[in-house]
C-alpha positions, -999 to +999 in steps of 0.1 A: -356+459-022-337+458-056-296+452-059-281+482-069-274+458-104-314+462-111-313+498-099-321+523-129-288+541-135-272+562-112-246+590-105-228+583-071-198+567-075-192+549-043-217+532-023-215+526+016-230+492+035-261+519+046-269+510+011-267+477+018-288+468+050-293+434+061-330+420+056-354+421+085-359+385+098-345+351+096-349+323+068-358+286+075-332+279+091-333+309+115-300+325+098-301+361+086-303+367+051-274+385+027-269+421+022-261+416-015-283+388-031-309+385-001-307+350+004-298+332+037-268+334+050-251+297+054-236+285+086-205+300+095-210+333+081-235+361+096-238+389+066-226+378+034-237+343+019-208+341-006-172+356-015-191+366-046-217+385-027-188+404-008-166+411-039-199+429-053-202+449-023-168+462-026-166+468-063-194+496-052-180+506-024-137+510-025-116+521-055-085+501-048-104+470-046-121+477-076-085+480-092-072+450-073-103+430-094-098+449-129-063+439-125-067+402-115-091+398-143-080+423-174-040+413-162-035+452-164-039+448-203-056+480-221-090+471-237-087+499-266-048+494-277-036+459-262-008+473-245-001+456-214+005+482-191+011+462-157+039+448-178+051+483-188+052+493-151+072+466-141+097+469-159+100+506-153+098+503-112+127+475-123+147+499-143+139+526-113+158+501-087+189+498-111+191+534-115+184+543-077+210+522-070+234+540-087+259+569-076+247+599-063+255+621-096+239+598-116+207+590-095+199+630-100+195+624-136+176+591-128+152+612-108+147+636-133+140+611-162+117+591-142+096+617-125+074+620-154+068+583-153+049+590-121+037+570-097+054+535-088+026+524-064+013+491-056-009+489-084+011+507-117+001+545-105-002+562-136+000+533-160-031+524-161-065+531-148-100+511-142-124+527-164-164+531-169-179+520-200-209+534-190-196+570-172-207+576-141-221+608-154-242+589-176-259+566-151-226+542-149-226+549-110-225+518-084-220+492-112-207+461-112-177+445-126-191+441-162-192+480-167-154+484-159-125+480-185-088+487-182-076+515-197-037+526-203-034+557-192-032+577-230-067+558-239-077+567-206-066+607-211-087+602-250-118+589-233-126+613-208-115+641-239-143+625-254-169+624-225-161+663-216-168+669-251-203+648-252-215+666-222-200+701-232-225+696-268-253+685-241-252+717-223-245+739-252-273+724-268-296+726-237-289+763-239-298+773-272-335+760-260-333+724-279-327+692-266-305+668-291-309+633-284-283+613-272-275+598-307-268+632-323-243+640-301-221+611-310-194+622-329-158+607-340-126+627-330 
């Protein structure tokens, strides 16, 4: 059975552990083997043989631990325009405690200013997103951590501008009975 990484490319986003099951049998040792790489599982473990294989799992199978891993490893810093966005969301969820703190009257007006700011989550809301290099429309489904970037949330906006408009010249050229290769439909903004 081939990992998911040697898979040819697909479309689902999100894979669950039925994708995952662990290999009939037992090795030499008469331990199970591991769901992710297939080898046997060392004592004191009974699925997974390493944190490794386990962080794999979940970067297919839950969004918020993908971002908890983007964030730990990109520091919430966008890969298009270098701004560090986890930075940027600090300091506005600090500047959001200052003004909350403030009297009544003037909290309204801190609520309306910030509200566009959005969300001031656990991990930067709207600041910044984890993003597919390869989309998942594309074949960048169930990928592993090499095929995500972190994007601030304008480059984020640009990019999938960009993608709706590669697949919009797809289907317009499917339509008019030619295929265009994939080259031909590359095009700057």
């Amino acid at each position: 059975m081939n990992k998911p990484s040697e898979m040819p490319g697909t479309t689902r986003r999100w894979a669950t552990a039925r994708d995952f099951p662990q290999p009939p049998g037992k090795g030499p040792n008469g331990r199970g083997f591991c769901r992710w790489c297939h080898e046997e599982v060392p004592k004191g473990r009974l699925t997974w043989c390493s944190d490794t294989c386990v962080d794999e799992y979940w970067i297919r199978a839950n969004a918020q631990e993908v971002r908890r891993i983007v964030l730990k490893r990109d520091m919430g810093v966008c890969a298009l325009c270098r701004i560090d966005a986890e930075r940027l969301f600090r300091i506005m969820r600090h500047a959001a405690r200052i003004l909350w703190a403030a009297p009544y009257y003037k909290r309204l007006g801190a609520a309306v200013m910030l509200k566009p700011l959005g969300n001031f989550g656990a991990f930067g809301g709207s600041f910044w997103q984890p993003d597919h290099i390869l989309p998942v429309a594309e074949g960048g489904g169930q990928c592993g951590l090499s095929n995500y970037r972190t994007l601030c949330t304008p480059c984020h906006l640009a990019e999938t501008k960009l993608q709706s408009g590669r697949k919009a010249a797809k289907v317009r050229a499917a339509t008019k009975g030619g295929m265009l290769e994939a080259d031909q439909l590359d095009f700057a903004v």
